[in-house]
N, C-alpha and C positions, 0 to 999 in steps of 0.2 A: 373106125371109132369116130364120132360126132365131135373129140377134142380135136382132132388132126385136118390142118386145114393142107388142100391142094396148090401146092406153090408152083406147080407146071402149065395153070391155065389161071385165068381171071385178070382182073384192072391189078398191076403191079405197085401200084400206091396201099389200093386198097388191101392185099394180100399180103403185101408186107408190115402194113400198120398192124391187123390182126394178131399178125406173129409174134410184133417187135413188142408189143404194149403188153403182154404179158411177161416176157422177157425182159424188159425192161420194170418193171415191177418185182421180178426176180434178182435182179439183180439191186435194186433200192432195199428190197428186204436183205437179201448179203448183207448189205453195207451197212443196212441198221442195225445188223445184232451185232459191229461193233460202236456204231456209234449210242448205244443202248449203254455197252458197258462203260464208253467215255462218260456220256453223263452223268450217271451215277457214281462213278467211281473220280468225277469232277468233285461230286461233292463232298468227299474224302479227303480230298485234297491235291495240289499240284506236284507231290512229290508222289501221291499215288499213281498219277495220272501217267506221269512219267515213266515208272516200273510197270503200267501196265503198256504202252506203247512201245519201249526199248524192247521189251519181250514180243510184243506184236510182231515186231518185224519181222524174228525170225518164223514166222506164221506165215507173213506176205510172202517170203523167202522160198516157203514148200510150195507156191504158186506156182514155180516154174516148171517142176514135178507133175502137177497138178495138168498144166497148160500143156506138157508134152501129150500127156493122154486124151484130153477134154478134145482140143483140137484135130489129134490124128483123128481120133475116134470119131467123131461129130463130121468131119471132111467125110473120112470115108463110106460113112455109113451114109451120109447124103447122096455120094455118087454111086452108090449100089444100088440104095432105092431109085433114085435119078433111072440108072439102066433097067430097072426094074431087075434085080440081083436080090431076092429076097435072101437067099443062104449067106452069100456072101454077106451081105449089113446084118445079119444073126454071128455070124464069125467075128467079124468086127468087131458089136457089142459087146460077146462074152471076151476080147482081146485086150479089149482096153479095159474093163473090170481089172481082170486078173494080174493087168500093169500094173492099174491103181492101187488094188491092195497091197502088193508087192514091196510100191516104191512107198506108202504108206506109212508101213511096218520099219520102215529101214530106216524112214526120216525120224518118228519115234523115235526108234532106238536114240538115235545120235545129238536129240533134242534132249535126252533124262540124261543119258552118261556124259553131254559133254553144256549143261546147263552152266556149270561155274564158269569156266572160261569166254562162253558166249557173253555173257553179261558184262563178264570181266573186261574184256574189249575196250566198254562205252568208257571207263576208269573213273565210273561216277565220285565222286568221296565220301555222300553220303548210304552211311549203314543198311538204313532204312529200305531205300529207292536200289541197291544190288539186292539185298535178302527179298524182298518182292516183286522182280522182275525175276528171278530166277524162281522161286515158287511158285509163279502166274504161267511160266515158261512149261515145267514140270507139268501143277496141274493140266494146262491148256492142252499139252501133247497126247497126256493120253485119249482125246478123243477124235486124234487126225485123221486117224481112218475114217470116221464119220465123214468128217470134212472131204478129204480124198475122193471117196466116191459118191456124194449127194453129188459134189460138183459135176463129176465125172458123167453118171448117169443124168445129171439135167441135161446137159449136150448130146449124149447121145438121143434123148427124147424129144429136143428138141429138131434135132434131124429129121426124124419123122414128119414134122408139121406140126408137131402138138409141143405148143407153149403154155395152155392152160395148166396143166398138170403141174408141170413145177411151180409156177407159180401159188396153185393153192396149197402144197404140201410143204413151202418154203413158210407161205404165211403162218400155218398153222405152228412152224419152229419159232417163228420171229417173237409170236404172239407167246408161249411159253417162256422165252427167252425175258420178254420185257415185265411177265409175271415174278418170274423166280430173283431176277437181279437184283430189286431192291429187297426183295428176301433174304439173301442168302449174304448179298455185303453188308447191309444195316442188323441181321436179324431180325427176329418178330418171335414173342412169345418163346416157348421151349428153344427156339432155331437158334442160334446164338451167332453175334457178327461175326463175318470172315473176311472182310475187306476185300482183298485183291483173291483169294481164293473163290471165295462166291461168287465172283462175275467170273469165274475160267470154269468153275461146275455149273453154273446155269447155261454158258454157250455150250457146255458138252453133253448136258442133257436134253438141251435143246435140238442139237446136233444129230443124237442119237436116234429123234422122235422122228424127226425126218428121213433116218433112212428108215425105220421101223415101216413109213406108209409108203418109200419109195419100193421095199420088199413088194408089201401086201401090193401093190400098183405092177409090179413087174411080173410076181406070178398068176396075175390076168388080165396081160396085154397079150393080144394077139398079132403083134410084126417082129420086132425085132428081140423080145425076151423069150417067144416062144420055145421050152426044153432048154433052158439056160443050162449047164454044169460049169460054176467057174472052178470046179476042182480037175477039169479034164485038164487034157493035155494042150499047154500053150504053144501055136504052131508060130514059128519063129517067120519063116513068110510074112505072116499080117503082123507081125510085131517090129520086125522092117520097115514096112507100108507105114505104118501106124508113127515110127522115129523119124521117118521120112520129112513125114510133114510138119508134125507135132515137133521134133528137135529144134529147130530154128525161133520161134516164138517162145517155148520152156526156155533158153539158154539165154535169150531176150527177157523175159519174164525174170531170171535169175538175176541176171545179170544187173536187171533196173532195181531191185530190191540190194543188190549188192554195195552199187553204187549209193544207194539211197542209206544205207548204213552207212560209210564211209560217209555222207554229208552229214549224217546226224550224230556220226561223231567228233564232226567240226562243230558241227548247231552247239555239244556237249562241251565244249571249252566256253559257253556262254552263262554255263550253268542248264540247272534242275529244268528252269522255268521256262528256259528258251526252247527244250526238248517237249515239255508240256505245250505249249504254243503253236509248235510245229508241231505235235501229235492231235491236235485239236483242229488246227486250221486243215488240213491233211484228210480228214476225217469229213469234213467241210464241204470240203473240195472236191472229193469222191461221190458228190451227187453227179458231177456234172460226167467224168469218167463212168462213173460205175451205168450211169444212162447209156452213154455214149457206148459202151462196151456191150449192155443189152442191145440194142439197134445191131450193132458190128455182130452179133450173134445171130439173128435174124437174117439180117443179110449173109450170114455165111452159109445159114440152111438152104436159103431162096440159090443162091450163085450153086451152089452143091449140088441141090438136083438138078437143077435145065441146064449145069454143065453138063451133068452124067449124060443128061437125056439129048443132047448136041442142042439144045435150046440158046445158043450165046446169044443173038441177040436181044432177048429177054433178058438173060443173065445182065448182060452191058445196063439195060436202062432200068433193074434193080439197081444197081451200082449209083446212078446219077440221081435217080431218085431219092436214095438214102442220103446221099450227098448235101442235099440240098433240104431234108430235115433236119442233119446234124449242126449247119449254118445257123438253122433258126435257134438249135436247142443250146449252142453256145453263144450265142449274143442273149440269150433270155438268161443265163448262170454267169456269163461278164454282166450282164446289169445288175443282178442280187449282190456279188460279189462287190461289185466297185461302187454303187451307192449306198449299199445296206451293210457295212462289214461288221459296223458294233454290235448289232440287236440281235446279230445273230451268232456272232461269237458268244459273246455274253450266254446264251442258251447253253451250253456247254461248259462252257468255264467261269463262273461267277467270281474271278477274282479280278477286282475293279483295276489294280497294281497292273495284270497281266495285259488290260484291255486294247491300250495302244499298240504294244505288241502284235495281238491279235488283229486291230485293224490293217496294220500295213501288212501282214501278210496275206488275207485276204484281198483286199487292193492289187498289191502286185502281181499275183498270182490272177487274180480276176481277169488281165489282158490277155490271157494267155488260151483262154477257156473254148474259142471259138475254132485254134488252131490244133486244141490236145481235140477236139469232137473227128476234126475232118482225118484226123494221122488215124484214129483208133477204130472208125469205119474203112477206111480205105486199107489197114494192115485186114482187116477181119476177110474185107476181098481180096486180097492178094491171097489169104490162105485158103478161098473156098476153090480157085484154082491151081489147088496144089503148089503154087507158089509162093514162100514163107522164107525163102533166105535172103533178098533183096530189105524187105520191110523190116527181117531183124537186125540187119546190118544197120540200114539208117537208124532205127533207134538207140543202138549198142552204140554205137559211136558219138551218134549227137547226144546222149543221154554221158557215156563217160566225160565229155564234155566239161560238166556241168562241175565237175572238182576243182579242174583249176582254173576253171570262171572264177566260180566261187569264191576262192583264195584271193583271185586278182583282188572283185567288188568287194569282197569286205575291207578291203586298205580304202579303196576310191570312195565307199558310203560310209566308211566308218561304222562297221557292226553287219547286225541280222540280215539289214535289208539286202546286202551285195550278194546273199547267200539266195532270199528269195526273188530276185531279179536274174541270178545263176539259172533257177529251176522255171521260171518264165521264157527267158531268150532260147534256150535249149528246146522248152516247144513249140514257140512262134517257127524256128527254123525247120522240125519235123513236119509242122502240120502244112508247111508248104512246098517241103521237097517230095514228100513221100506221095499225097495225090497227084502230083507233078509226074513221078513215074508210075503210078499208075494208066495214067493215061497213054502214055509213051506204050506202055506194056499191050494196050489193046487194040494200040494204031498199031503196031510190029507181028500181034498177030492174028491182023484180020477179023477184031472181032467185034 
């Protein structure tokens, strides 16, 4: 197919920009349909703002679910194709499907039955801000499956070589998503307002619409969907393979959303506003990640096949390549970040009161921007060679960190900011050790 580009021969600049800039635009779309609902749901207010971000999280939470599967899957299914294993990257595919929906359905479950206590957690005091995070919680669940497997199948599609595809199937959600929002929280005519319910059924019908073309798109692709039955029998072998690689980075993935609650139920002893603030700035900030993690996608297709294929040292100078794009694209998000922090918070959160706030968390978080690009590329090669519990450790560890940092700087600044200088110093230090061993990793072997 004319979307699938050849990652085994060509300028390595040029074959990976290809890849990445649609992937990366995939991932910008992600990220706008929540920052779609932040806005909107800004204008509602800070205490809305709040109940829909406490509830978010546990959404980030089923990432690491998400990421066991995306990643096994997308790994292996590269080094199939890589060997030229067409059956095998078809087994693959329908492996990881059949996880995803799986683990899906179970997250669901435990998101409806056990909404009270989740919320209950944050120990908000006001009424308002629990009863609408638990309702935004509710609604939002029932459409995980969507969520589960768009993601799921964008990785695997994009193993192939073909980054176009999701990308325009994603826009086509993002763009219903940013129609229906302001519909569905304000109302309009007969529609009548929903607040914080209308932005969790616009992402979910939004959500929906995407798998609807990722169907139609799968039963006529000709590599890896060909004779799909994800009701066959799950062969426990490749569901191995698949935890193998994929566990390390999910339990990482979990783990940092874990932790990230736990700090945001310290940020919640500051009050409503300081939760709104971090859930905005956060949001913000995920340009420069959510990029940064398209690229690391890219390059985990590109290192996947000319591993398969014993191409290492192609594989290697993808690696240095990406490297040294991710340098630029975090000093270019430290420069928005650290001279521009009002104009653009403001965009999001129009409350004048919260503004200072918002700048210094931008700011401080802004130094940090150059070193979260280089950790979140370099984990993404560490997993295209199968190698994924090194880079989860460093993160899990420097990332738990970040509590009783945290604890300490808020005595030593007096407030927020010891909280967001916690979440800064935590990735100045990953994004220096972790490319650090990577390299160690390719001098050791030989490659």
């Amino acid at each position: 197919m004319k979307e699938r580009i050849d990652l085994l021969k060509g300028n390595i600049l040029s074959t990976l920009t290809k890849l990445a800039i649609p992937i990366m635009g995939t991932s910008l779309i992600q990220m706008a349909y929540n920052m779609t609902d932040m806005i909107w749901i800004g204008r509602v207010g800070s205490k809305a703002l709040a109940a829909v971000g406490t509830a978010g999280m546990f959404m980030w939470l089923s990432q690491g679910l998400i990421t066991l599967c995306r990643i096994g899957g997308q790994v292996k299914v590269g080094q199939s194709l890589g060997a030229n294993d067409i059956n095998l990257a078809k087994d693959y595919t329908k492996t990881a499907i059949q996880m995803g929906a799986i683990l899906a359905l179970l997250y669901t479950l435990v998101m409806i039955v056990f909404s009270k206590p989740l919320i209950g957690f944050f120990n908000f005091s006001e009424i308002d801000v629990i009863n609408d995070a638990r309702i935004y919680l509710i609604y939002i669940s029932i459409g995980l499956v969507f969520t589960f497997l768009n993601q799921i199948i964008t990785g695997l599609i994009t193993a192939t070589g073909n980054s176009k595809t999701p990308f325009l199937v994603n826009s086509v959600g993002l763009v219903v998503n940013i129609i229906l929002d302001p519909i569905l929280i304000f109302g309009i005519g007969i529609i009548p307002s929903l607040g914080v319910i209308g932005a969790a059924i616009a992402t979910v019908l939004a959500q929906g619409i995407v798998f609807s073309l990722y169907v139609h798109y799968m039963r006529n692709e000709n590599l890896i969907f060909v004779d799909l039955n994800v009701f066959s029998k799950i062969k426990t072998k490749l569901v191995n393979d698949i935890v193998k690689i994929g566990l390390p980075p999910g339990v990482q993935s979990a783990m940092f959303t874990i932790i990230a609650i736990i700090i945001a139920r310290i940020i919640a002893d500051f009050g409503s506003s300081a939760i709104a603030v971090q859930k905005v700035g956060s949001q913000i900030e995920s340009m420069s990640w959510m990029t940064a993690d398209g690229f690391a996608s890219a390059l985990n297709s590109f290192i996947s096949q000319n591993y398969g294929a014993n191409n290492n040292e192609r594989a290697k100078e993808g690696y240095y390549t990406s490297i040294k794009i991710s340098i630029i694209l975090g000093l270019f998000t430290t420069s928005l970040l650290v001279f521009l922090p009002g104009p653009i918070f403001y965009i999001f959160l129009p409350e004048k009161g919260l503004l200072p706030l918002g700048i210094d968390y931008l700011r401080i978080l802004g130094y940090s921007q150059l070193f979260m690009c280089t950790e979140i590329v370099t984990s993404g090669a560490f997993a295209a060679f199968g190698r994924t519990t090194v880079p989860s450790i460093i993160n899990v560890v420097f990332t738990a960190i970040r509590i009783p940092m945290a604890i300490v700087l808020i005595k030593l600044f007096g407030g927020l900011n010891g909280i967001w200088w916690a979440l800064t110093i935590s990735s100045v230090i990953r994004g220096i050790l972790l490319p650090s061993m990577f390299v160690y990793f390719l001098k050791k072997n030989n490659i």
